[in-house]
C-alpha positions in Angstrom: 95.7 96.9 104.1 96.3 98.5 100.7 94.9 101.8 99.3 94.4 102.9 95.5 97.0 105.8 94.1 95.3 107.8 91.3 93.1 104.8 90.8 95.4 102.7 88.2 97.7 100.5 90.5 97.1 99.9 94.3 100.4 99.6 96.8 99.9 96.9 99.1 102.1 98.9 102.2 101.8 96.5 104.4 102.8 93.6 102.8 106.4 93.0 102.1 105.9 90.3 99.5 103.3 92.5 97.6 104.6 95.4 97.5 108.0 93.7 96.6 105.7 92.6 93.0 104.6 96.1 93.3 108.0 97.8 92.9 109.2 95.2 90.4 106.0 95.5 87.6 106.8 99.4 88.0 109.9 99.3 87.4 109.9 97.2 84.8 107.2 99.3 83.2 109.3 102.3 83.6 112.4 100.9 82.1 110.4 99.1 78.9 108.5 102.3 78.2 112.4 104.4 78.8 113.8 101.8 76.1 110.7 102.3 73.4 111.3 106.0 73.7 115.1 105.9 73.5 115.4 104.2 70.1 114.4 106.9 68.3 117.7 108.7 69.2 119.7 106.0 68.1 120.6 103.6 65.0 122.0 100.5 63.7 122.1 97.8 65.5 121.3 99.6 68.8 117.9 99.7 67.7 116.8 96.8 67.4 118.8 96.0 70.6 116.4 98.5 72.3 113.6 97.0 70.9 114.1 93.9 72.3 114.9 95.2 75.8 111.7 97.0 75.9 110.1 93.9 74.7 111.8 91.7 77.8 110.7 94.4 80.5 107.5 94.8 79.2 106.6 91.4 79.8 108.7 91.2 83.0 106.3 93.9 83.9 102.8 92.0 83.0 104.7 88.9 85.2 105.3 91.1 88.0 101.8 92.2 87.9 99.9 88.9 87.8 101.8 87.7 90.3 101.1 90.5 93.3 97.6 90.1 91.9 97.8 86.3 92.4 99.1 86.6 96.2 96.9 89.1 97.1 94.2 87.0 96.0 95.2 83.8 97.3 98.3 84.3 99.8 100.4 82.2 97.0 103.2 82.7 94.3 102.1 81.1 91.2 104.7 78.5 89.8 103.3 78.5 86.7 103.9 82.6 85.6 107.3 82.0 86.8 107.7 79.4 84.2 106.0 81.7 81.4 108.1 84.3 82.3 111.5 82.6 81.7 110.0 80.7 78.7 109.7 84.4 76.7 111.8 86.2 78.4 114.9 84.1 78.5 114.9 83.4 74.8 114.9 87.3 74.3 117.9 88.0 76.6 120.3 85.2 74.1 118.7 87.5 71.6 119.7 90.8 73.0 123.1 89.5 74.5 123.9 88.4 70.8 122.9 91.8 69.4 124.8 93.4 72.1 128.1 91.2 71.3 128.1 91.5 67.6 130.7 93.0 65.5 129.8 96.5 64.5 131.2 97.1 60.8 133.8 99.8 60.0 135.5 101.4 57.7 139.4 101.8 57.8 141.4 104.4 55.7 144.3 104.0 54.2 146.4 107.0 53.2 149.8 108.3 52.3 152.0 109.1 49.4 152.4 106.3 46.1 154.6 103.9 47.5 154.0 104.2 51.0 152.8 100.6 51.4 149.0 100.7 51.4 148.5 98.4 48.2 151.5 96.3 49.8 149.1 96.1 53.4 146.1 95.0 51.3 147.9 92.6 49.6 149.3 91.1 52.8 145.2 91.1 54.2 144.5 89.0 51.0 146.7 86.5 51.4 148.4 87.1 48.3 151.7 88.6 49.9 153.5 86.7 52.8 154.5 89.8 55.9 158.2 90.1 55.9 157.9 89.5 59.9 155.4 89.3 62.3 151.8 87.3 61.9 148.5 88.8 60.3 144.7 87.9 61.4 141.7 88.5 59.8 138.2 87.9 61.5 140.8 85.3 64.3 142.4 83.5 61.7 145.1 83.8 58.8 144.7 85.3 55.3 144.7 81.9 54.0 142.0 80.2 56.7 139.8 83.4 55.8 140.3 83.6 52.1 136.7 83.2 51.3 135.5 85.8 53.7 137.6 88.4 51.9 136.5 90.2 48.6 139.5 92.5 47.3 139.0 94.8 44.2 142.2 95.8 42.9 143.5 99.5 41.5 140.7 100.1 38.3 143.2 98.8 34.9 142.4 99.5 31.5 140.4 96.7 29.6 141.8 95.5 26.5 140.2 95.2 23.4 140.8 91.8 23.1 139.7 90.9 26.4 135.9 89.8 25.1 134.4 89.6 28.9 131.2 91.0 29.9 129.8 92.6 33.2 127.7 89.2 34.1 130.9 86.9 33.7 133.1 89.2 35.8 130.8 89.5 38.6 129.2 86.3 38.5 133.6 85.2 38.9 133.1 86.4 42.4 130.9 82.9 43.3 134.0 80.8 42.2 135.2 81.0 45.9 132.4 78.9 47.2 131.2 77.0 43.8 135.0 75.8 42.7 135.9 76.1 39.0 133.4 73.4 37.4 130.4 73.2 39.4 127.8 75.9 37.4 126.1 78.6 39.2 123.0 78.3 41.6 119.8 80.4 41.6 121.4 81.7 45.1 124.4 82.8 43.5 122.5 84.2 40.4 120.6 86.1 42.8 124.0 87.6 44.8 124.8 88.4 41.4 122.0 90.1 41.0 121.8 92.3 44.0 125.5 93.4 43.4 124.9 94.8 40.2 121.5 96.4 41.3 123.3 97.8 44.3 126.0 99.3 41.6 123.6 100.1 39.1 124.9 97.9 36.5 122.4 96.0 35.5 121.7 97.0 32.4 125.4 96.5 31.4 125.7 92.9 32.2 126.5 92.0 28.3 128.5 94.5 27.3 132.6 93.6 27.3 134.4 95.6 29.5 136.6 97.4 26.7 133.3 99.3 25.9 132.1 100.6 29.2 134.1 103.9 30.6 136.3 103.7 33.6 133.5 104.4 35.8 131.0 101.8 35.0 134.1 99.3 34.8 135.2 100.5 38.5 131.5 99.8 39.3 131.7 96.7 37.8 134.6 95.9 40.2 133.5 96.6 43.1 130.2 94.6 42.0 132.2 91.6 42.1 133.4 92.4 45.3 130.2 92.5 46.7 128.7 89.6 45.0 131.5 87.6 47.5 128.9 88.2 50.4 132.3 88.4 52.4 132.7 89.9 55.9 135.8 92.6 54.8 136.0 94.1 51.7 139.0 95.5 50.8 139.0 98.5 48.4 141.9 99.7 46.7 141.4 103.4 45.3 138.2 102.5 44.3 137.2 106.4 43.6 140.6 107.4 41.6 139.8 109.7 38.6 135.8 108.5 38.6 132.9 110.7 37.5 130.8 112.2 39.7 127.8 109.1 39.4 130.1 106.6 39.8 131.7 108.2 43.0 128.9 108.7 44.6 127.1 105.3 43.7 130.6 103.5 45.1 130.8 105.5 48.2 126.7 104.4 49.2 127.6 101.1 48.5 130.8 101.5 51.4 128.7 103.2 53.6 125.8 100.6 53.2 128.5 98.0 53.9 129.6 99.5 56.8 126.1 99.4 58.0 125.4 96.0 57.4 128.2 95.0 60.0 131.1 94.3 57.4 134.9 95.6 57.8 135.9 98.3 55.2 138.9 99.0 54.4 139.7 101.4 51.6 143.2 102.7 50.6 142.7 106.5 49.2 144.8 109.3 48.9 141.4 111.6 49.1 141.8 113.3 52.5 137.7 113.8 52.3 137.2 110.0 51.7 139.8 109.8 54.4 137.9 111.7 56.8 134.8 109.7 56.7 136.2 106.4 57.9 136.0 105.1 61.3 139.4 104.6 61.3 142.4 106.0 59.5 146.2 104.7 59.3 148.2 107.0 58.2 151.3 105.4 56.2 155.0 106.1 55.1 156.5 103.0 54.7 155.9 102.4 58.0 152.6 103.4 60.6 153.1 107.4 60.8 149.7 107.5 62.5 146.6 105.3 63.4 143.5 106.0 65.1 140.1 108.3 65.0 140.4 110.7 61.8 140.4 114.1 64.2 143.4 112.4 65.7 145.5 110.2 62.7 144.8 113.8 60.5 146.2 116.0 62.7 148.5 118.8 60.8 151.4 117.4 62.4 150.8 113.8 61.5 150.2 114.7 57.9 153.6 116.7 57.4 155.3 113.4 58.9 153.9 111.6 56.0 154.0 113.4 53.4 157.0 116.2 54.4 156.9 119.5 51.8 153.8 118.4 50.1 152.0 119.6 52.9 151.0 123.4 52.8 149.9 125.2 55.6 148.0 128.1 54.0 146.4 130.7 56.3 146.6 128.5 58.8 142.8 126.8 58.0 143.8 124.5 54.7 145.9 121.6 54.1 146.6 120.7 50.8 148.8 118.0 49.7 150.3 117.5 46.4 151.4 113.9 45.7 153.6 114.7 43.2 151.3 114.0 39.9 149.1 116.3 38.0 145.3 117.4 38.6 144.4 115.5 35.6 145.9 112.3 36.9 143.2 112.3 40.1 146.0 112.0 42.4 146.1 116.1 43.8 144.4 116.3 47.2 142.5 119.3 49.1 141.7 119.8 52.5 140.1 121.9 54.5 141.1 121.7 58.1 139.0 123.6 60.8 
């Protein structure tokens, strides 16, 4: 026997196999609607990740249904929904488990006093420097194996006025890594070109030699070609040292929108701020003084470790470190510490 409850679904009680569909489709209901609302409180990847779980239960939940409808009608279990069933839901779960799995982007600070080793530690993650001991891996493999999947801009230089090289060529250098030295470019690389300097608003620049742009539309410039690598880690090295306010801001979207996108950040700073808003900070002196979460690798004690008498405790509420340089040479840091 089986009686209605409030009209909408109908418990078959006595049953076992029915009411065993009957428990399934409402669960599965319950969970798929749980999932729709719950991404709304998250972001990212999660998501999407959410959106395709509801998307599996839901269905699970229309299988579920048909099929106590089928055996109540006919005492059977239909074959064929079984089959439907796994042919969309299966192909969603590879999808979810791959969301599930992926690498979440980051971004790692760097931070200590000038010559503490943080240009040295980038160097090393671009393959350019050998370690002195030990082994380093990028993505699972060396810096040499990975060389391609890691864009590095450098400490901003001064341009020469004899260097005659415009915005487009130095960007567009950043497709050597995959095109070689002779082949010429392809519309997709004209178009990762393209993006790059959009993203760094410096578009409009792309004829003008670098010797006539100022130090923050060259910085941009930079970190345009660093982009334009489509690699998976980016390594930054000051990239906001002694840049106007546009420029700083523009660069620091871009990292952030990096981050987003899934790719490894790391950035080598002696702003405590910038420092602040990484994922990760290490915290050097020639050696690893600190490393973890920034409430933990910025701790007071951790900071007067690194950088000794440059740190001043004033009023007990703010840090301020002096690197040893003038204001006017970007390097002077300020911090306020809760």
């Amino acid at each position: 026997m089986v009686h209605p409850l409030f009209n909408l679904v109908v418990i078959p009680v006595d049953d076992p196999i029915a009411f065993t569909f009957f428990v399934g489709y409402m669960a599965m209901l319950a969970s798929s609607v749980f999932f729709f609302l719950e991404r709304g409180s998250v972001e990212g990847k999660w998501k999407l990740s959410l959106l395709v779980s509801g998307l599996i239960t839901g269905i699970a939940a229309i299988h579920y249904y048909y099929m106590r409808d089928y055996y109540l009608t006919t005492g059977k279990t239909p074959t064929a929904l079984r089959y439907i069933d796994w042919t969309l839901t299966v192909p969603l779960m590879c999808v979810e488990f791959y969301l599930l799995t992926k690498a979440a982007g980051a971004k790692i600070g760097l931070l200590g006093l000038n010559g503490s080793g943080k240009s040295t530690l980038l160097h090393v993650i671009a393959g350019l420097l050998s370690p002195g001991g030990g082994c380093v891996s990028v993505a699972g493999g060396s810096p040499a194996q990975m060389r391609r999947q890691i864009a590095y801009v450098l400490q901003a230089q001064h341009a020469s006025e004899h260097l005659l090289v415009t915005a487009d060529e130095v960007v567009g250098l950043a497709r050597a890594a995959t095109l070689g030295p002779f082949r010429p470019m392809r519309a997709s690389d004209r178009a990762a070109v393209r993006r790059a300097t959009d993203r760094l608003e410096v578009s409009d620049l792309g004829r003008r030699h670098l010797a006539e742009m100022s130090g923050g539309q060259r910085q941009r410039v930079f970190v345009a070609q660093g982009l334009a690598q489509e690699a998976d880690v980016l390594l930054l090295d000051e990239p906001l040292a002694g840049l106007d306010l546009l420029s700083t801001d523009r660069i620091r979207a871009v990292i952030e929108e990096e981050r987003a996108a899934g790719r490894f950040v790391l950035v080598a700073t002696h702003d405590l701020d910038d420092a602040r808003r990484a994922d990760f900070v290490v915290l050097l002196k020639g050696h690893v003084v600190a490393a973890g979460p920034p409430e933990e690798a910025l701790r007071p004690e951790c900071l007067r470790s690194a950088y000794g008498a440059r740190v001043l405790d004033l009023s007990g509420h703010t840090l301020a470190i002096d690197d040893g340089v003038h204001p006017e040479d970007h390097e002077h840091l300020h911090h306020d510490h809760p």
